[in-house]
Rosetta silent file (secondary structure, phi, psi, omega in degrees, C-alpha in Angstrom):
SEQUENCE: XXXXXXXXXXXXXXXXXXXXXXXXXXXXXXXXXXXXXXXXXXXXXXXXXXXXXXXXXXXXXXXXXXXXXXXXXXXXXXXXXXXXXXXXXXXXXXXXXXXXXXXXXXXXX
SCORE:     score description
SCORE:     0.000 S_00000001
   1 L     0.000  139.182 -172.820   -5.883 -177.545   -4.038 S_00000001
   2 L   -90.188  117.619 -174.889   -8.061 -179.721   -1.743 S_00000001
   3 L  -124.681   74.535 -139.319   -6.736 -179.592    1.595 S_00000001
   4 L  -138.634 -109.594 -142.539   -9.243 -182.329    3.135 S_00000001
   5 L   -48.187  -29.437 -177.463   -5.848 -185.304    2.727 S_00000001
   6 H   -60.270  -56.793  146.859   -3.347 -182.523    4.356 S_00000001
   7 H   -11.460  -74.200  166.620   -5.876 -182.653    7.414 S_00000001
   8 H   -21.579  -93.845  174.850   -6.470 -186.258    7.031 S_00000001
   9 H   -17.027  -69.260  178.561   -2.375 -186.671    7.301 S_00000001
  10 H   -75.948  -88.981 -141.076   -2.319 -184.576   10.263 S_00000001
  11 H   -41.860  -21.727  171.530   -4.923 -185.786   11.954 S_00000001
  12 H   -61.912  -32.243  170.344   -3.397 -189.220   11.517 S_00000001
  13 L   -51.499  -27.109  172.997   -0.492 -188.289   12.731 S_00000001
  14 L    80.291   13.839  178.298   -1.685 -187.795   16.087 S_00000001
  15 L   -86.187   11.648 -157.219   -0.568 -183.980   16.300 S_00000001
  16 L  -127.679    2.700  171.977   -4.184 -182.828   16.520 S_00000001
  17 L   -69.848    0.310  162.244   -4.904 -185.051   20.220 S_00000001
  18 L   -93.411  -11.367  142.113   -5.193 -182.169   22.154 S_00000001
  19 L  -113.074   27.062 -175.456   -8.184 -181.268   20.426 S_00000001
  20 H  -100.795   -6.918  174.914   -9.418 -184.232   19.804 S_00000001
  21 H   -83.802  -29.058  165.345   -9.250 -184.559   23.361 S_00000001
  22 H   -82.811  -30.596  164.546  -11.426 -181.615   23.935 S_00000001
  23 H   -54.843  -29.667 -178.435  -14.082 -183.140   21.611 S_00000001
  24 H   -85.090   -0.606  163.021  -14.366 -185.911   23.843 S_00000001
  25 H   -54.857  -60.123 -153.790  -15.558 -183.690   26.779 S_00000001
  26 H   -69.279  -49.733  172.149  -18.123 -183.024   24.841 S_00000001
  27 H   -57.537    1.079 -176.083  -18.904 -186.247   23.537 S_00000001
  28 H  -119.168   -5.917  177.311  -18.974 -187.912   26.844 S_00000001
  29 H   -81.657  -10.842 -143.155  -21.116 -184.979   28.305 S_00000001
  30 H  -105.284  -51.385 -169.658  -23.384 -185.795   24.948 S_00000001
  31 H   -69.282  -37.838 -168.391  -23.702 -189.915   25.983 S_00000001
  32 H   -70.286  -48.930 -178.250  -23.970 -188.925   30.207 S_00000001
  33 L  -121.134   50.456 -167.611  -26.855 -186.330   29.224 S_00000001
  34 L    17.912   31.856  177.605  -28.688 -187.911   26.126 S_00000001
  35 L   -99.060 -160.811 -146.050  -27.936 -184.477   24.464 S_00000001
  36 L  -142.451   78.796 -166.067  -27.026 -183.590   20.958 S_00000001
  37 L  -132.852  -29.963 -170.000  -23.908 -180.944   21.212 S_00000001
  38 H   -88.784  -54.551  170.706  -21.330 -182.706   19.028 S_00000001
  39 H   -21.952  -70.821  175.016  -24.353 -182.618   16.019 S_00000001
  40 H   -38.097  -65.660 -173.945  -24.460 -178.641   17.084 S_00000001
  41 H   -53.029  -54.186 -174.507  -21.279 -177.713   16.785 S_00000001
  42 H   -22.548  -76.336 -139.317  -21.148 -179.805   12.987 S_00000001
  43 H   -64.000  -42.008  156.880  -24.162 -178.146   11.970 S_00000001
  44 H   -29.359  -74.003 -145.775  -22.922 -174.646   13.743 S_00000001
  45 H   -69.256  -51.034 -167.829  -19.297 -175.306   11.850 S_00000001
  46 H   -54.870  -43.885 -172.090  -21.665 -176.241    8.186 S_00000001
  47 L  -104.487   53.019  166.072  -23.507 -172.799    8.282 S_00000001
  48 L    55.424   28.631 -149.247  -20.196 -170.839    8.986 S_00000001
  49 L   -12.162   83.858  164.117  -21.165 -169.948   11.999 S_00000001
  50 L   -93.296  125.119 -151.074  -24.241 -168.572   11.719 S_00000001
  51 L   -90.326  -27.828 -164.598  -26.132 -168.842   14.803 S_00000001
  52 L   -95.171  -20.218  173.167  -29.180 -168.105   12.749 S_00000001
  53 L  -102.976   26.597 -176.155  -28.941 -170.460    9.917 S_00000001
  54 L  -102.512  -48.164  157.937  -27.545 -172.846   11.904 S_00000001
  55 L   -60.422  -28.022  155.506  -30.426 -172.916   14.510 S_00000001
  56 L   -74.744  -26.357 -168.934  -33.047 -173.573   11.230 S_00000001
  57 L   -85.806  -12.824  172.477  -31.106 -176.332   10.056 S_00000001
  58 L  -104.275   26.784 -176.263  -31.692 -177.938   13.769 S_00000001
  59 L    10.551   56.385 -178.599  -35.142 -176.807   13.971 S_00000001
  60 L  -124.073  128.631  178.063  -34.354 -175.061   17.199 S_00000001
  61 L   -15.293  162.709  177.866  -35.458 -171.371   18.350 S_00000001
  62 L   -88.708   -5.714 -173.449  -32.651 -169.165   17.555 S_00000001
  63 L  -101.507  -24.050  151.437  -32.350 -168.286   21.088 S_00000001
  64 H   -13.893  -72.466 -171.527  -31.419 -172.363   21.767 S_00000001
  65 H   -84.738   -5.982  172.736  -28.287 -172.549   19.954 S_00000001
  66 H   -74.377  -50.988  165.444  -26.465 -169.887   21.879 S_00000001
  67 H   -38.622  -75.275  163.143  -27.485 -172.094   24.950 S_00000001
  68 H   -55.479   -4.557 -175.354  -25.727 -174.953   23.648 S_00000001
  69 H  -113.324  -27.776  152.209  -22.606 -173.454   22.445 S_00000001
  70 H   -86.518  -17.182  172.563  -22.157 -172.247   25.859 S_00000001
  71 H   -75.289  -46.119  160.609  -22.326 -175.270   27.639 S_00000001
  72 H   -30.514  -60.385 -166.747  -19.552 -176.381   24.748 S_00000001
  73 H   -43.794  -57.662  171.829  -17.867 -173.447   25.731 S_00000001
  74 H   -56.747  -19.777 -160.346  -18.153 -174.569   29.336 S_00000001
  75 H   -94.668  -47.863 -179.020  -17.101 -178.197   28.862 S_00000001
  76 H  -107.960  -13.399 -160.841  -13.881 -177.219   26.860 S_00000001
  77 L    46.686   27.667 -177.194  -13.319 -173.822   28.487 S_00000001
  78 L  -117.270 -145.949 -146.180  -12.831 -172.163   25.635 S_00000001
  79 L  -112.253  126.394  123.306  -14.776 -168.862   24.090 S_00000001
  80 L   -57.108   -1.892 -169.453  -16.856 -169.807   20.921 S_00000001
  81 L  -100.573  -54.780  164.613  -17.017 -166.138   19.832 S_00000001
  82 L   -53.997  143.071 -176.204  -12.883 -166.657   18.918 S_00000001
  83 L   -87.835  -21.977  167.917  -12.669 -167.671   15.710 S_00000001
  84 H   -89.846  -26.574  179.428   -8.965 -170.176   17.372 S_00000001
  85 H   -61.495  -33.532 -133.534  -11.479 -171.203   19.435 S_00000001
  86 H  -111.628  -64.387 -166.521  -14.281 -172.325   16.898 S_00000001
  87 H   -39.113  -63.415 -170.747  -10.866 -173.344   14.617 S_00000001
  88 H   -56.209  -97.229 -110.204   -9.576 -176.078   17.733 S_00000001
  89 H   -72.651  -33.777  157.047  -12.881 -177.494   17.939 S_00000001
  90 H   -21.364  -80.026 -176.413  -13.064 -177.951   14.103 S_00000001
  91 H   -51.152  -27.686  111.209   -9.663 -179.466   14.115 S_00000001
  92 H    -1.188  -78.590 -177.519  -11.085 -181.861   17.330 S_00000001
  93 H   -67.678  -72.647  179.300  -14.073 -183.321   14.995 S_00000001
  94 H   -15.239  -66.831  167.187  -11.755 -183.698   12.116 S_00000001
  95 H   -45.172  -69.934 -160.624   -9.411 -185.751   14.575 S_00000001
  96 H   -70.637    6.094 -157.755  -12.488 -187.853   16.185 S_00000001
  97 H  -117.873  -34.914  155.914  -13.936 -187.976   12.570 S_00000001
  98 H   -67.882  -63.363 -164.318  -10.293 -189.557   11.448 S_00000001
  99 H   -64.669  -42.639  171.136   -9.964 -192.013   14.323 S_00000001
 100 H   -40.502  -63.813 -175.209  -13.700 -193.031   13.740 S_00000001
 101 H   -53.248  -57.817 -173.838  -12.521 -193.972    9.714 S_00000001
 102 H   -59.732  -44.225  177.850   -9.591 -195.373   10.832 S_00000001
 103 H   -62.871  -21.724 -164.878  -11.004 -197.915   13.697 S_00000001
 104 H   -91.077   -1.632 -176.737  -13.730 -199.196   10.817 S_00000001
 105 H   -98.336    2.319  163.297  -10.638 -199.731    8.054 S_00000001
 106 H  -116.301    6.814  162.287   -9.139 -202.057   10.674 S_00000001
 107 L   -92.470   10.426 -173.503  -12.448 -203.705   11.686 S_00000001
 108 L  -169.039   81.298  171.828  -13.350 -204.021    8.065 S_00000001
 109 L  -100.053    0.000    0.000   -9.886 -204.231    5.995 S_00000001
């Protein structure tokens, strides 16, 4: 069972705005300081979080991506090391990654 449309559903639903509300710290610290942190976390979230393949696929020292994942950390307050931590911010880009789909299916129905 694919559970990508259960997601979908909730995030549509609007039960997932308290962490989509944490993603936007980050995204507005990411427009305010031309940096790249909402990419990081993706790419972070893509390789399982493995700090080490994660940090190749971003061609950044390996000593880098720890940097960035604490200033997430700092930004949202929570602990990247919890695995409910690392889960809410998933569930955050899912939500901003829904509302994103959703504003272009009513600017393009």
């Amino acid at each position: 069972m694919d559970p990508q449309p259960m997601l979908e559903a909730l995030a549509r639903s609007g039960e997932l705005r308290p962490f989509r509300e944490l993603i936007g710290r980050v995204e507005a610290y990411d427009r305010e300081h031309n940096s790249d942190l909402i990419r990081t976390l993706k790419v972070f979230f893509a390789a399982n979080a493995n700090t080490s393949e994660a940090a190749d696929r971003l061609y950044l020292h390996r000593n880098s991506l720890p940097y960035r994942l604490a200033r997430v950390g700092d930004l949202t307050g929570l602990d990247l090391k919890d695995h409910r931590a690392r889960l809410a911010l998933q569930l955050g880009l899912l939500a901003a990654s829904t509302e994103r789909s959703n504003d272009h299916e009513v600017e393009h129905p």
